[in-house]
KOLVEX-650172 format. One record per atom (N, C-alpha, C): residue number from 1; chain; x, y, z; residue in three letters. Coordinates in steps of 0.2 Angstrom, whole numbers. Layout:
# KOLVEX-650172
[NUM; A; [X; Y; Z]; ALA]
...
# end
This chain:
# KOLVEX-650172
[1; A; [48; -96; -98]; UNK]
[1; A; [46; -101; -93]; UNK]
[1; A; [41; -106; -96]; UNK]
[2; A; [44; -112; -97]; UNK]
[2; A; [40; -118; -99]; UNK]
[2; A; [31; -117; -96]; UNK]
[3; A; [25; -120; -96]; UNK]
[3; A; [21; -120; -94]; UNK]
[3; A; [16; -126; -97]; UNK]
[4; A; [14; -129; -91]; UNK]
[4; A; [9; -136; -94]; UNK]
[4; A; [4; -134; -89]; UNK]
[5; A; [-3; -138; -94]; UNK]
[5; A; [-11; -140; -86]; UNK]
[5; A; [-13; -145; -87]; UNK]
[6; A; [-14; -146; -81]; UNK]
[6; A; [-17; -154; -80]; UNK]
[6; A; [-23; -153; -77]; UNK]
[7; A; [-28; -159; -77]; UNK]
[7; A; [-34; -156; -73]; UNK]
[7; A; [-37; -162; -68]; UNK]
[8; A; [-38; -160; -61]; UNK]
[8; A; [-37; -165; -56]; UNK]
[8; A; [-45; -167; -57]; UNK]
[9; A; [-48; -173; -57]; UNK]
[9; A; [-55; -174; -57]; UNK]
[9; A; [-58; -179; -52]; UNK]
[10; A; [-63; -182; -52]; UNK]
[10; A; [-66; -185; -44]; UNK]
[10; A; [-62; -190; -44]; UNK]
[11; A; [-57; -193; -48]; UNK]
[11; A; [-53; -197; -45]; UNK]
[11; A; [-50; -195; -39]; UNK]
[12; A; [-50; -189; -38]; UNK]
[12; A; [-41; -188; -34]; UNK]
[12; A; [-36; -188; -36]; UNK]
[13; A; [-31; -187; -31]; UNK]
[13; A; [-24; -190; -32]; UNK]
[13; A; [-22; -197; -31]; UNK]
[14; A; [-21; -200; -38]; UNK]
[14; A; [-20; -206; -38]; UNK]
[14; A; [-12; -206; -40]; UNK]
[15; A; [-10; -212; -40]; UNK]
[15; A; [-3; -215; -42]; UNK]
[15; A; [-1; -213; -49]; UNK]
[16; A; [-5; -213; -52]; UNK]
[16; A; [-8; -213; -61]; UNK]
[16; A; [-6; -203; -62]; UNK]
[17; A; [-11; -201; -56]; UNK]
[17; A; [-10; -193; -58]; UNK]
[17; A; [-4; -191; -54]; UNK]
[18; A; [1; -195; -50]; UNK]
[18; A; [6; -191; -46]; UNK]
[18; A; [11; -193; -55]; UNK]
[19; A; [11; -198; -58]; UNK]
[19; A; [16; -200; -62]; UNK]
[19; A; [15; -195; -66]; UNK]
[20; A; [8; -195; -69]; UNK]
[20; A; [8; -191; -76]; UNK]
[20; A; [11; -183; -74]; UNK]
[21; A; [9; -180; -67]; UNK]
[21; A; [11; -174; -64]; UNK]
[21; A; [19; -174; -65]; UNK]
[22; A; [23; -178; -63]; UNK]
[22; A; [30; -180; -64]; UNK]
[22; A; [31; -179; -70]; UNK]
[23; A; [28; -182; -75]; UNK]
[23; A; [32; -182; -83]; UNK]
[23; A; [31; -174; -86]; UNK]
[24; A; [25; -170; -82]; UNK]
[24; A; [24; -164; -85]; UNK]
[24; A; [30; -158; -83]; UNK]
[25; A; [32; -160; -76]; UNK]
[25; A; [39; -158; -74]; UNK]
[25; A; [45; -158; -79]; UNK]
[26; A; [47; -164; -80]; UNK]
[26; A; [52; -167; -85]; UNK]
[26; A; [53; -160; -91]; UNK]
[27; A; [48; -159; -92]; UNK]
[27; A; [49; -152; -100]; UNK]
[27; A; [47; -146; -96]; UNK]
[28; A; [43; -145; -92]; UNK]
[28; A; [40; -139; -89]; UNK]
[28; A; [42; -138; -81]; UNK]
[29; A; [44; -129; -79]; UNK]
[29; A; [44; -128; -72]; UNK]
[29; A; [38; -126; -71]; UNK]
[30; A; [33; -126; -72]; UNK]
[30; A; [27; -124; -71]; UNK]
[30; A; [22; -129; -73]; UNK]
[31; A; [17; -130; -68]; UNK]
[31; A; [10; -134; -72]; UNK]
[31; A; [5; -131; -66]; UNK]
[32; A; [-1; -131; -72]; UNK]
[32; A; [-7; -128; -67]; UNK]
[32; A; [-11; -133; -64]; UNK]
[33; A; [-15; -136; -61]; UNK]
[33; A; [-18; -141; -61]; UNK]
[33; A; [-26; -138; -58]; UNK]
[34; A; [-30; -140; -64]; UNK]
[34; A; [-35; -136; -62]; UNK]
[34; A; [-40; -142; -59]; UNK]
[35; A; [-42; -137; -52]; UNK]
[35; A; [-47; -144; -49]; UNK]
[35; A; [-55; -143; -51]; UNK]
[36; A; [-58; -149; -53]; UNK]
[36; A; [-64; -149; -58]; UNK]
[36; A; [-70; -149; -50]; UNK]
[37; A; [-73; -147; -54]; UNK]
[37; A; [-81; -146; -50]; UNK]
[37; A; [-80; -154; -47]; UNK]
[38; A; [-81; -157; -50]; UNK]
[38; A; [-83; -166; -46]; UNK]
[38; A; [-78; -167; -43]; UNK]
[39; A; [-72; -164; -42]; UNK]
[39; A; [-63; -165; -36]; UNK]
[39; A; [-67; -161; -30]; UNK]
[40; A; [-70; -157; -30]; UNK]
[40; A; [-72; -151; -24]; UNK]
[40; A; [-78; -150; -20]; UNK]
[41; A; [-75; -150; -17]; UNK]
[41; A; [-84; -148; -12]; UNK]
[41; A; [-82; -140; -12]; UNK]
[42; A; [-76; -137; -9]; UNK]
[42; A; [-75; -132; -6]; UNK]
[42; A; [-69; -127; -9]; UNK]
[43; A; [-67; -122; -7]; UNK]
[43; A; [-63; -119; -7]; UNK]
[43; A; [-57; -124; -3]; UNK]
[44; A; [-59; -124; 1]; UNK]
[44; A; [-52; -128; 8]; UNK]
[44; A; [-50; -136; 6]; UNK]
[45; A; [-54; -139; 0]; UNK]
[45; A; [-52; -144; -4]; UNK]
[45; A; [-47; -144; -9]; UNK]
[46; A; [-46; -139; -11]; UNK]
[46; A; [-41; -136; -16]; UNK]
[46; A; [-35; -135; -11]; UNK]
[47; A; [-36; -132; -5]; UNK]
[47; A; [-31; -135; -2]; UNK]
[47; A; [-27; -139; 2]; UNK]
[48; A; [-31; -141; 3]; UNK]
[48; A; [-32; -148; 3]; UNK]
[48; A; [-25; -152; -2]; UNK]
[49; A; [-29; -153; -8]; UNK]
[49; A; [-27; -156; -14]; UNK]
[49; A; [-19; -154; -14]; UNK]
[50; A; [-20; -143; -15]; UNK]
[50; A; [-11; -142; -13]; UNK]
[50; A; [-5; -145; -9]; UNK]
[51; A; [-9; -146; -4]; UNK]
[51; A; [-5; -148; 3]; UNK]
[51; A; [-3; -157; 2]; UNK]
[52; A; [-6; -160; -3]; UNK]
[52; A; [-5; -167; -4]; UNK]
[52; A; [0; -168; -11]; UNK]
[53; A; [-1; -164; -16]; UNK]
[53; A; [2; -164; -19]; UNK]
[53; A; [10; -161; -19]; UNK]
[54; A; [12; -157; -12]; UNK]
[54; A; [16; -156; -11]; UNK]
[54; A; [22; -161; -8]; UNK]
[55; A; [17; -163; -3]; UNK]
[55; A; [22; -170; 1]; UNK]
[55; A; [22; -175; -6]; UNK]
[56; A; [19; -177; -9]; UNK]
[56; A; [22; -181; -13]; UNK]
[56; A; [26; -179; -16]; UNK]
[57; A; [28; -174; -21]; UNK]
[57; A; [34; -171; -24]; UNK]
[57; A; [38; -170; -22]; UNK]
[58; A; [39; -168; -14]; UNK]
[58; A; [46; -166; -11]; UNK]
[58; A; [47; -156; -12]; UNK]
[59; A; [52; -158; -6]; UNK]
[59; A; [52; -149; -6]; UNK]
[59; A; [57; -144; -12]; UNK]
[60; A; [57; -148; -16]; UNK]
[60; A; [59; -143; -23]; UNK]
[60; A; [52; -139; -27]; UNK]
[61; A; [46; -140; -22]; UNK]
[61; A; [41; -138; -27]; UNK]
[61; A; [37; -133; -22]; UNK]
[62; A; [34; -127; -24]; UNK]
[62; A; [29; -123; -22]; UNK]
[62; A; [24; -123; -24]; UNK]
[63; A; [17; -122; -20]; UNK]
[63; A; [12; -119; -24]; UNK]
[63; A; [9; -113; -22]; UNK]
[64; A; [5; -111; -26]; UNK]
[64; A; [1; -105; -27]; UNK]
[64; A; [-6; -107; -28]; UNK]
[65; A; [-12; -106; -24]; UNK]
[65; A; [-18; -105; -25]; UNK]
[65; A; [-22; -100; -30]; UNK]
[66; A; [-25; -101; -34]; UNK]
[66; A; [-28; -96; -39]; UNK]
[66; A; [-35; -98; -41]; UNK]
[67; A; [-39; -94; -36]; UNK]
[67; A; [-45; -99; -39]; UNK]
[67; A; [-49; -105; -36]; UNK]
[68; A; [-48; -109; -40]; UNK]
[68; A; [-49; -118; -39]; UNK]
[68; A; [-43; -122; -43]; UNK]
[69; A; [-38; -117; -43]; UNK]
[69; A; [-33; -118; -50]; UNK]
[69; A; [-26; -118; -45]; UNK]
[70; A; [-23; -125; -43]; UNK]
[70; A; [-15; -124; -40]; UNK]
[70; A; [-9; -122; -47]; UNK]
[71; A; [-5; -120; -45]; UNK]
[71; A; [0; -118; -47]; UNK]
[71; A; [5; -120; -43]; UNK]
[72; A; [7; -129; -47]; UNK]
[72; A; [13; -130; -46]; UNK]
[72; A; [21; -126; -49]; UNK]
[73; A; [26; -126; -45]; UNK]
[73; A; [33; -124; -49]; UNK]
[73; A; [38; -126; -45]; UNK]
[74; A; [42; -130; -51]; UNK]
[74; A; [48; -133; -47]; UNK]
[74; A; [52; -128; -48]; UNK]
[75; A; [58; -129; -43]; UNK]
[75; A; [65; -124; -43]; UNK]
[75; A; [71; -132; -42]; UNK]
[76; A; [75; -125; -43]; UNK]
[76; A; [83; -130; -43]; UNK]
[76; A; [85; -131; -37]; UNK]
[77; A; [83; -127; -32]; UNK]
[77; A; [87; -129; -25]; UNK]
[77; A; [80; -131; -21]; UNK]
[78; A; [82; -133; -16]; UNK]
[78; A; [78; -135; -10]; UNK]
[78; A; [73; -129; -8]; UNK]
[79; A; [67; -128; -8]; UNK]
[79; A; [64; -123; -5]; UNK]
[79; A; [64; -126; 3]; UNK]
[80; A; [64; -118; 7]; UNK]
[80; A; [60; -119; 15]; UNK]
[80; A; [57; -115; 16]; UNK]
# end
């Protein structure tokens, strides 16, 4: 299982970090995306950040909380 990290910083989720997110998909079913002290105030901003980065992807992708650390992963079919 392929495997990339990205790292989310006080920008946000920009336009710039949904594309480069997308290109790390292209080679990898896996990317971690770790959210940086200046992304967070809290634990519930992490989720936060998951719950955004979902709806931009679409429902072929899950994540998993770890930390301050999401765990993106795409699949071949539809998740519900």
């Amino acid at each position: 299982m392929a495997l990339s990290k990205i790292q989310l910083g006080k920008q946000g989720i920009t336009k710039n970090f949904i594309s480069t997110l997308k290109t790390h998909f292209k080679n990898n079913n896996v990317v971690k995306v770790s959210v940086l002290k200046s992304a967070r105030e809290s634990k519930e901003d992490t989720k936060k950040y998951s719950e955004l980065l979902l709806n931009e992807l679409g429902n072929k992708f899950t994540s998993k909380i770890i930390g301050h650390t999401i765990v993106l992963k795409k699949w071949r079919k539809v998740q519900r």
